[in-house]
LODREN-471604 format. One record per residue: residue number from 0; residue in three letters; chain; x, y, z of N, C-alpha, C in turn. Coordinates in pm, whole numbers, plus 32768, in hexadecimal, padded with zeros to 4 digits. Layout:
<sites>
(NUM; 'ALA'; 'A'; (X; Y; Z); (X; Y; Z); (X; Y; Z))
...
</sites>
This chain:
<sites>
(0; 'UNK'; 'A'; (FD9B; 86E6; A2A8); (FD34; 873F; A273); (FCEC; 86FF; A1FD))
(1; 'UNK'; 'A'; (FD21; 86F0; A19E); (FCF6; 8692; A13D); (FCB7; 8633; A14F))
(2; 'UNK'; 'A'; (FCD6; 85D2; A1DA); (FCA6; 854D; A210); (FBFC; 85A2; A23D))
(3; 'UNK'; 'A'; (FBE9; 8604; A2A6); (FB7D; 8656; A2B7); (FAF2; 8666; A23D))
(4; 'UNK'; 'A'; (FB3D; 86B1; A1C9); (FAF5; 86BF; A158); (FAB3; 8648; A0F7))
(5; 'UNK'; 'A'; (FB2D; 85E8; A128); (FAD5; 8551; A0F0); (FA75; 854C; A12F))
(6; 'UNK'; 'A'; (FA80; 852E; A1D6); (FA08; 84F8; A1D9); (F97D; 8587; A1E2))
(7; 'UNK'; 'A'; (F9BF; 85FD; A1F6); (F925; 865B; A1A6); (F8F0; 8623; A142))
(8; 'UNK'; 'A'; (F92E; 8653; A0EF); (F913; 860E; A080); (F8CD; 8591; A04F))
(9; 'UNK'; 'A'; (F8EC; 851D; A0D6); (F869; 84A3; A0C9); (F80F; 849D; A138))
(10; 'UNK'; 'A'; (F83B; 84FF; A17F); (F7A8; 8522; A1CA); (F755; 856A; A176))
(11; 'UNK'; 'A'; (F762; 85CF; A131); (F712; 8601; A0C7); (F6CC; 85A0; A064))
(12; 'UNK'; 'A'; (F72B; 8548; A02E); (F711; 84ED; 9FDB); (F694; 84A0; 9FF8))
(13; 'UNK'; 'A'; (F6C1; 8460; A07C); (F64C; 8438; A0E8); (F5D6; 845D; A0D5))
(14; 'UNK'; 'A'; (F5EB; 84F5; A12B); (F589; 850E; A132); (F50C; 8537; A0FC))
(15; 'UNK'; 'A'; (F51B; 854A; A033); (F51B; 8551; A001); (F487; 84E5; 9F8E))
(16; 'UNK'; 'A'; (F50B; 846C; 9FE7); (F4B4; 83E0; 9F9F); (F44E; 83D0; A01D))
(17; 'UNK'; 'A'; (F452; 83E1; A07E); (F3D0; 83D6; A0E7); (F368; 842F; A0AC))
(18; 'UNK'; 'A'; (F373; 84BC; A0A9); (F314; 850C; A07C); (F2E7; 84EC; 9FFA))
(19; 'UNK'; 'A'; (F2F8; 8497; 9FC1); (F2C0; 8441; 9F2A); (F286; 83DF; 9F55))
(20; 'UNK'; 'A'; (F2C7; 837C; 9FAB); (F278; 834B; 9FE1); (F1F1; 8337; 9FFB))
(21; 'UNK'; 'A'; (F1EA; 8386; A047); (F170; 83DF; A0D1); (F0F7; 8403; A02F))
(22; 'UNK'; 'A'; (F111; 842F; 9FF2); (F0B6; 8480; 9F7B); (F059; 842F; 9F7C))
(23; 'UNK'; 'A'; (EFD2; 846E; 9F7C); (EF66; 83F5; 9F63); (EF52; 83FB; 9EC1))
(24; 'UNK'; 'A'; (EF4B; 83A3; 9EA0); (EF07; 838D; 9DF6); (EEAA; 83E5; 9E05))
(25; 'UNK'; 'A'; (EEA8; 8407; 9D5F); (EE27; 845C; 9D49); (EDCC; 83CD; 9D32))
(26; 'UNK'; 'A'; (ED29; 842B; 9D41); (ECCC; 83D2; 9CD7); (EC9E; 843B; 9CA3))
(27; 'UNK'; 'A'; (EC3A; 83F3; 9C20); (EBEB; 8447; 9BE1); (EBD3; 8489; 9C2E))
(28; 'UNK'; 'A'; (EBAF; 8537; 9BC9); (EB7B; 85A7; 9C28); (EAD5; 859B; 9BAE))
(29; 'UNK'; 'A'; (EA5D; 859E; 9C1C); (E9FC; 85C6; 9BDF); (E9BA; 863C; 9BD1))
(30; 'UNK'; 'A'; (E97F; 8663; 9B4F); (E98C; 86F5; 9B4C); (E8E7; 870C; 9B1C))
(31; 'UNK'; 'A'; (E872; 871D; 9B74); (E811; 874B; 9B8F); (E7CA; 86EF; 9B00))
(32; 'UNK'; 'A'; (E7E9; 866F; 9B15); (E79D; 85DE; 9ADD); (E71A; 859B; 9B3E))
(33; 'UNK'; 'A'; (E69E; 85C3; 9B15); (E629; 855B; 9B62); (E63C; 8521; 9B5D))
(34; 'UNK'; 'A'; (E69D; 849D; 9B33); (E68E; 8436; 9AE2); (E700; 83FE; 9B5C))
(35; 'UNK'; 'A'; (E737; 8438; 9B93); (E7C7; 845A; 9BD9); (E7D0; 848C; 9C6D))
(36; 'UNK'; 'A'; (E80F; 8448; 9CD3); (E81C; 845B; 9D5A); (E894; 842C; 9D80))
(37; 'UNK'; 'A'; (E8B0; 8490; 9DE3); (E928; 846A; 9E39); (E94A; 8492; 9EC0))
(38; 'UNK'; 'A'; (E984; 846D; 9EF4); (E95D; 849F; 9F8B); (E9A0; 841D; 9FE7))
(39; 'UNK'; 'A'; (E984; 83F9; A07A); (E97E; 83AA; A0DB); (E917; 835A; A101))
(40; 'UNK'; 'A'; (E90E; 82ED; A110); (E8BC; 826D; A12B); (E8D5; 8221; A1B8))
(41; 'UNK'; 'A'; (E87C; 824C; A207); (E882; 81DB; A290); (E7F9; 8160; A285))
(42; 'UNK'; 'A'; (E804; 80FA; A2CD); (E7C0; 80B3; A2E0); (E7A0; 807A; A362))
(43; 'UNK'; 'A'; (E760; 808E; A3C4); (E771; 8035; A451); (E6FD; 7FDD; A453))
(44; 'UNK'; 'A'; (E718; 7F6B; A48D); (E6D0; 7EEC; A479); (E6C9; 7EF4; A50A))
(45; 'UNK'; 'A'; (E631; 7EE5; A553); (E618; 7ED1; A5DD); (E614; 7E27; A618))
(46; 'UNK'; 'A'; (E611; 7DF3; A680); (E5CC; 7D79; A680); (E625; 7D30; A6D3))
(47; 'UNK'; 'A'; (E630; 7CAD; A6B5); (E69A; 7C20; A717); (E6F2; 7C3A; A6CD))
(48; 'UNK'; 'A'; (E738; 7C61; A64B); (E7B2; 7C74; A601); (E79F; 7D09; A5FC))
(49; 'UNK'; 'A'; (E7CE; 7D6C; A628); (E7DE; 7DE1; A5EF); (E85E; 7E0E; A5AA))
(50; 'UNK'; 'A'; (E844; 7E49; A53C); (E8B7; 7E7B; A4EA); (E874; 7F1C; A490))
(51; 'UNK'; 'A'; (E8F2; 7F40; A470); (E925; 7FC1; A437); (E961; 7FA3; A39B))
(52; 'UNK'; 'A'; (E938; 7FD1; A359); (E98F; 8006; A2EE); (E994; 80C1; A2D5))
(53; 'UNK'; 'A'; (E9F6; 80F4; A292); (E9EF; 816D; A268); (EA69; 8178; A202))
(54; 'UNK'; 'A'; (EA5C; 81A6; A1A9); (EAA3; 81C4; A148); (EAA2; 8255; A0D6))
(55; 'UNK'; 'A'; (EADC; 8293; A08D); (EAC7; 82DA; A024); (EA9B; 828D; 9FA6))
(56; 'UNK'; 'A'; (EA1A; 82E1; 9F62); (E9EC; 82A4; 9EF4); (E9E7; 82F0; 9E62))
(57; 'UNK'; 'A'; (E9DE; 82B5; 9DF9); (E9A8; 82EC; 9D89); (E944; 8283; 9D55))
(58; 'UNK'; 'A'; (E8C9; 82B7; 9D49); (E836; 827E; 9CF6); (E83D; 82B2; 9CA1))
(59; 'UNK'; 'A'; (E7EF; 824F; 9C21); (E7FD; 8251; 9BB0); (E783; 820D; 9B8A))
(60; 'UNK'; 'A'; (E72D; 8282; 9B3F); (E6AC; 8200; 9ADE); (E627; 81FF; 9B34))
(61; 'UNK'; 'A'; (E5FF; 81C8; 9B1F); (E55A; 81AF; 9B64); (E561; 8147; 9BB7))
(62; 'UNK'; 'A'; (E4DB; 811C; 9BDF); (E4D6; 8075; 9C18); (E4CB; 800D; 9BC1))
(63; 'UNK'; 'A'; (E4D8; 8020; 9B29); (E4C3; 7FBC; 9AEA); (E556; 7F8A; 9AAE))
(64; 'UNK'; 'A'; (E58C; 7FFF; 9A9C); (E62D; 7FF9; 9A41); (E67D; 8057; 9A93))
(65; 'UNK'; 'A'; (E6E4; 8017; 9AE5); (E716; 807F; 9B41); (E7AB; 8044; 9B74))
(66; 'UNK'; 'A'; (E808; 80C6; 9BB3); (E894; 8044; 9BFB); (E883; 80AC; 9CA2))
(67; 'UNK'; 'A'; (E899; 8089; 9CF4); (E8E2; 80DB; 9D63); (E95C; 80AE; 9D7A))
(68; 'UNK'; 'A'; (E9B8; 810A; 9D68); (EA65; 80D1; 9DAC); (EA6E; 8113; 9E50))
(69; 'UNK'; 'A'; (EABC; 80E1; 9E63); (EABA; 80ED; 9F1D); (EB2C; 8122; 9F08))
(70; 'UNK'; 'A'; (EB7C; 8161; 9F69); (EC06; 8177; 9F79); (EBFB; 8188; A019))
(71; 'UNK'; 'A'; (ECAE; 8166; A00A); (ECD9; 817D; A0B2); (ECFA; 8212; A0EC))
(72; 'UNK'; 'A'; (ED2B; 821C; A120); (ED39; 82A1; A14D); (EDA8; 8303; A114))
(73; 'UNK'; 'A'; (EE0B; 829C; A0F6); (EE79; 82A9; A0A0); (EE87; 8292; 9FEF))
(74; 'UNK'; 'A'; (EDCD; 82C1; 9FED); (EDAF; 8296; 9F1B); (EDCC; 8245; 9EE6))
(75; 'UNK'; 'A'; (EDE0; 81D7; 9F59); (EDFB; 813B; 9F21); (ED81; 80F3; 9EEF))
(76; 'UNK'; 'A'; (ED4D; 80B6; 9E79); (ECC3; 8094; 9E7B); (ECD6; 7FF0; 9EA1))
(77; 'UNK'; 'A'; (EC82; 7FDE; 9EFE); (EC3C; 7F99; 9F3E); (EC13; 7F1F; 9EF3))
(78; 'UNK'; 'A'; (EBBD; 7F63; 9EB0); (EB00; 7EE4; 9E63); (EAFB; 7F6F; 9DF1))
(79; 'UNK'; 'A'; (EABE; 7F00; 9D89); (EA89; 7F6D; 9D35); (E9FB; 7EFF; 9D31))
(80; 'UNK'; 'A'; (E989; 7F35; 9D31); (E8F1; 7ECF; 9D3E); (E8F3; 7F09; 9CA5))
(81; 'UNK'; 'A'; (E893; 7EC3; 9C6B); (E868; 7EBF; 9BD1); (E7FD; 7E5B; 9BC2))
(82; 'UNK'; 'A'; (E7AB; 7EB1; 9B62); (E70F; 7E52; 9B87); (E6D2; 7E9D; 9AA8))
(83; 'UNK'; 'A'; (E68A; 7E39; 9A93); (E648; 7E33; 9A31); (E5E0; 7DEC; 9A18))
(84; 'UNK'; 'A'; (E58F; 7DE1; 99D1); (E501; 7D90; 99C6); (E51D; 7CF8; 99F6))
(85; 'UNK'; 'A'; (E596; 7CE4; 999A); (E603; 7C43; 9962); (E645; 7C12; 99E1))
(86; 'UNK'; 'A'; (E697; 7C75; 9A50); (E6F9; 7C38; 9A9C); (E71A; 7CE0; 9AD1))
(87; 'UNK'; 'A'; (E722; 7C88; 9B7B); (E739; 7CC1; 9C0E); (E7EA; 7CAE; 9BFB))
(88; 'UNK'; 'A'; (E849; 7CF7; 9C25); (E8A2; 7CC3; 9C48); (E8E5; 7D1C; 9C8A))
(89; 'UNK'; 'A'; (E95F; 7CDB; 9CE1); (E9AA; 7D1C; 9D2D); (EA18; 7D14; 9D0A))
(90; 'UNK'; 'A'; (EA81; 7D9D; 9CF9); (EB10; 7D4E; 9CE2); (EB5A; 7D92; 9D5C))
(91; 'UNK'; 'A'; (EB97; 7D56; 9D9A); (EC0B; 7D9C; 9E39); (EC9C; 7D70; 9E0C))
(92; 'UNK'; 'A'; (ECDB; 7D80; 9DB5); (ED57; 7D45; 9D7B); (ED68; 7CC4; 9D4B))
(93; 'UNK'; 'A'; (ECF9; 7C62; 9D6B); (ED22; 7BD5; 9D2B); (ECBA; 7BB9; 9CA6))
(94; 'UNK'; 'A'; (ECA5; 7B25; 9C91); (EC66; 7B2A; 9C4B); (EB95; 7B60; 9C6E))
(95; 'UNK'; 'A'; (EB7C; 7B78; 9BFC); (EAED; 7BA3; 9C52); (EAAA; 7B7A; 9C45))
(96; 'UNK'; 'A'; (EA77; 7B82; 9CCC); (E9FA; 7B1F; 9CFC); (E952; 7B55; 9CDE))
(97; 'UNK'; 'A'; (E91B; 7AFF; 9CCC); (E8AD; 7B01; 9C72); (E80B; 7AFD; 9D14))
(98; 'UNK'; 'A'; (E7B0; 7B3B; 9CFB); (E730; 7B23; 9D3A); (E6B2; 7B2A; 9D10))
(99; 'UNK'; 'A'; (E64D; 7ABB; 9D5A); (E5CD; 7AFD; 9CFB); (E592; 7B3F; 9D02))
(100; 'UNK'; 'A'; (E5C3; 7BCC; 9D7C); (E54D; 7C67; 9D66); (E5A3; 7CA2; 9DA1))
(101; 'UNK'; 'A'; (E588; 7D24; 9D83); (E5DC; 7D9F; 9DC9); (E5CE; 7DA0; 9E5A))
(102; 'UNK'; 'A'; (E565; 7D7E; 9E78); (E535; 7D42; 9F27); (E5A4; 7CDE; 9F5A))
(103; 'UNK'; 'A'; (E5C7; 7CAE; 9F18); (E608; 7C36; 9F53); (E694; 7C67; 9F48))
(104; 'UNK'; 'A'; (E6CA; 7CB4; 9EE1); (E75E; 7D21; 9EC0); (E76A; 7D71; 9F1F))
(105; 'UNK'; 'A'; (E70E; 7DB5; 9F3F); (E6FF; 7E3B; 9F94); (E733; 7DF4; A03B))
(106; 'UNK'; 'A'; (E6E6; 7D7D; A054); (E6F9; 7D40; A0CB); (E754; 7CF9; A0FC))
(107; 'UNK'; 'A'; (E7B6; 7CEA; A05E); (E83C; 7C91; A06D); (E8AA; 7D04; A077))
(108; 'UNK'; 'A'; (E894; 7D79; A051); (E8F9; 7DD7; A05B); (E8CB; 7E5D; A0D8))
(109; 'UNK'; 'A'; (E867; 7E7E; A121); (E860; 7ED4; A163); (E817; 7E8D; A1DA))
(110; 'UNK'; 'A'; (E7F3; 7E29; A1D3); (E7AE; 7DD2; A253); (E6F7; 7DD7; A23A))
(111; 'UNK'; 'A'; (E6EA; 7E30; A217); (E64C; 7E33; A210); (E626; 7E44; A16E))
(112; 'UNK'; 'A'; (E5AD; 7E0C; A162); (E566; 7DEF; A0D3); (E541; 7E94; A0ED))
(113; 'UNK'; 'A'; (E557; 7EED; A04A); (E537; 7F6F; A04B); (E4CF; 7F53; 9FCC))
(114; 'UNK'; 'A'; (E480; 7FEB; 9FFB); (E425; 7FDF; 9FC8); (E459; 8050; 9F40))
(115; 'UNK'; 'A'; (E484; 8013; 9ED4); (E4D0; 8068; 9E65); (E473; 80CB; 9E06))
(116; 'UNK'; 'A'; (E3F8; 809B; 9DE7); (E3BE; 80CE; 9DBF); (E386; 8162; 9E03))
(117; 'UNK'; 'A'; (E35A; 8154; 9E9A); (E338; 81CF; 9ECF); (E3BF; 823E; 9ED2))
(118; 'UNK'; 'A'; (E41F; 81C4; 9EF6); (E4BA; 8223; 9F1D); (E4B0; 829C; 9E9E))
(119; 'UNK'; 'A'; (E4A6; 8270; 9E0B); (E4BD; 82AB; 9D9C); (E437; 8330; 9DA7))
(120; 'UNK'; 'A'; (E3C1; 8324; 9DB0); (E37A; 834F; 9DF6); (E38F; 83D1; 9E51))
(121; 'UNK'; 'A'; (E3B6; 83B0; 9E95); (E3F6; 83F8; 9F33); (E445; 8464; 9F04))
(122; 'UNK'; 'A'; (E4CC; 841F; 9EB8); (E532; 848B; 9EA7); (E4E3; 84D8; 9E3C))
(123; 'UNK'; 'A'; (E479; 84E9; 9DF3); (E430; 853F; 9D84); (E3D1; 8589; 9DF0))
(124; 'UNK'; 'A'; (E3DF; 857A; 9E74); (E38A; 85C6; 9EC0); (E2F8; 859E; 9EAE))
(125; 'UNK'; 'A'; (E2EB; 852D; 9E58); (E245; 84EF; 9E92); (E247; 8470; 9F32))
(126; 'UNK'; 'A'; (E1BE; 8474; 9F6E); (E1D1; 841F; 9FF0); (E177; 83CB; 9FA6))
(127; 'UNK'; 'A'; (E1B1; 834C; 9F5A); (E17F; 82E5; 9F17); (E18A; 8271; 9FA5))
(128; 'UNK'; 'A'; (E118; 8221; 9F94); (E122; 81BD; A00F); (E15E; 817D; 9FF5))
(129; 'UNK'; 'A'; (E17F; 8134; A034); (E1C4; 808F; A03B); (E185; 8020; A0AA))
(130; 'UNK'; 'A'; (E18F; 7FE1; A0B1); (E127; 7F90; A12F); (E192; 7F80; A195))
(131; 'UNK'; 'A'; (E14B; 7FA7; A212); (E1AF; 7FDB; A26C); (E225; 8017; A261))
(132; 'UNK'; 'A'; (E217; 8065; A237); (E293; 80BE; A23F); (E210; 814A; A245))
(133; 'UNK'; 'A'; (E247; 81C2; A28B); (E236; 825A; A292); (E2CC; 82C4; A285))
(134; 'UNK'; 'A'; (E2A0; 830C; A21B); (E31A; 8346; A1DF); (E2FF; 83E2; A227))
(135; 'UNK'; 'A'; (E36F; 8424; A24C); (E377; 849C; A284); (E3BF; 84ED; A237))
(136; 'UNK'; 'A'; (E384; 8553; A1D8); (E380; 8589; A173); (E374; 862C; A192))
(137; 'UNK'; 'A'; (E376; 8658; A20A); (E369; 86F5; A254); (E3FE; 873C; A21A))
(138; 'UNK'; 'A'; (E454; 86CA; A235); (E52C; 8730; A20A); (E531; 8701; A179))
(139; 'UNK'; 'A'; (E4C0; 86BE; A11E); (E504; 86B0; A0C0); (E523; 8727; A048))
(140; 'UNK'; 'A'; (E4ED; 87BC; A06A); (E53E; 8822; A012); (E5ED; 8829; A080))
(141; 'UNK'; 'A'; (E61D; 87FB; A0BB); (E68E; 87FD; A10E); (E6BE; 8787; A0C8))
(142; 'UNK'; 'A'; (E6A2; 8731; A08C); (E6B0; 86B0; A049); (E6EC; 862C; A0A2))
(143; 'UNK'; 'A'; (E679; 8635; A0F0); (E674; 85D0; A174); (E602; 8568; A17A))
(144; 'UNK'; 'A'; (E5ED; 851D; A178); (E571; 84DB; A198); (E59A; 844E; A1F6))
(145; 'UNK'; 'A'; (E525; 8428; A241); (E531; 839E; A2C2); (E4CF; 835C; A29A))
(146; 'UNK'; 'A'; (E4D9; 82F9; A27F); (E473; 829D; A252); (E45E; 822D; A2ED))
(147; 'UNK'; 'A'; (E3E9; 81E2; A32C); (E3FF; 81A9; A393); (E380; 810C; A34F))
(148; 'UNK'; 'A'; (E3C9; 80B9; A35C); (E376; 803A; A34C); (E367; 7FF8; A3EA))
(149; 'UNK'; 'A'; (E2CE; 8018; A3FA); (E281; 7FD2; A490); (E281; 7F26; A481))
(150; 'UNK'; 'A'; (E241; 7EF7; A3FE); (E1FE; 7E6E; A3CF); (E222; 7E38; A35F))
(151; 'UNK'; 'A'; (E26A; 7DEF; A361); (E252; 7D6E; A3A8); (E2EB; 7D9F; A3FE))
(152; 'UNK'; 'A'; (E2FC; 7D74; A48F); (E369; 7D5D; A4D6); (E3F3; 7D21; A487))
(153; 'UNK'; 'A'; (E45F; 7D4F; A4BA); (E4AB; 7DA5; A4F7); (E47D; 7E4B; A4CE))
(154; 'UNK'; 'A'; (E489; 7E9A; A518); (E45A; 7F3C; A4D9); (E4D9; 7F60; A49D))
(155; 'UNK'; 'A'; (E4B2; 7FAC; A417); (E536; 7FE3; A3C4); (E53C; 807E; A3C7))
(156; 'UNK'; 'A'; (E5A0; 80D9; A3CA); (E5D2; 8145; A387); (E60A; 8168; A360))
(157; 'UNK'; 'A'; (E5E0; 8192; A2E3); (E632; 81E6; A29D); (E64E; 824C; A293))
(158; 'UNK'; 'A'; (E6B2; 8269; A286); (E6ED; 831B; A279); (E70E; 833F; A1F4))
(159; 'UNK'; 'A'; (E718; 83A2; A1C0); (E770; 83CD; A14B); (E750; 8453; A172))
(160; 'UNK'; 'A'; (E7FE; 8498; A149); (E80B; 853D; A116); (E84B; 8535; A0AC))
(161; 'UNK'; 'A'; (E7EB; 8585; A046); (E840; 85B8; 9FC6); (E896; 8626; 9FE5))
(162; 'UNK'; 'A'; (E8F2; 85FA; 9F94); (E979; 8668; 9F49); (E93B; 86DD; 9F0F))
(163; 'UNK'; 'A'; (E94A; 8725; 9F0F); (E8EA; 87AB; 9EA7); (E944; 87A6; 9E3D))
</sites>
């Protein structure tokens, strides 16, 4: 009987440390900041290479002074992007790597050059252009918007839903 209650006892134990496990990290919670977004990020890249990204995000800042961190599904972060007048950079756990435009950051971490300035734009509910790109701005009181780049080839979209 005793022999029984041991191992309850480390099945509990067990089971216990799995369900800690499993917990996703928090991240920052943002709390009704313009300045501030969070939500889900897809990317699909059309063409002879097609690829996907999608991740959870938090934006931060404008297009001039800004970070986006990515996370996995499990609130693991990913990339944190960081951009200033001075220096583009990326950090993904190692040391970080440096670029010379957010165009060229944006395209090393989600596959397609984004257009950051309209993005910032977009989520404020203005339809600021970008050259080739058309932003779909109809769900954004639902806090949804699709952005679609025709030109120059491969065609891009973007997705995002905000968190309320």
């Amino acid at each position: 009987m005793q022999s029984l209650r041991l191992r309850l006892s480390e099945f509990a134990l067990f089971g216990t440390l799995v369900l800690t496990g499993c917990a996703t990290p928090s991240r920052p919670v943002v709390q009704n900041n313009p300045t501030e977004w969070q939500g889900r990020i897809s990317v699909q890249v059309l063409g002879d290479s097609p690829s996907a990204m999608s991740a959870s995000f938090l934006l931060r800042g404008n297009a001039n002074n800004g970070a986006l961190d990515l996370y996995s599904p499990l609130g693991i972060t990913l990339a944190t992007l960081q951009w200033t007048p001075q220096r583009v950079q990326l950090i993904d756990g190692g040391k970080p790597q440096y670029f010379s435009s957010l165009a060229e950051l944006t395209e090393k971490t989600t596959g397609a050059a984004l257009p950051i300035e309209a993005l910032f734009a977009w989520l404020q509910g203005r339809n600021d252009t970008a050259t080739g790109w058309q932003a779909d701005l109809t769900a954004s009181s639902q806090g949804s918007l699709v952005a679609r780049r025709t030109a120059p080839l491969p065609e891009v979209t973007l997705r995002i839903k905000l968190e309320p």
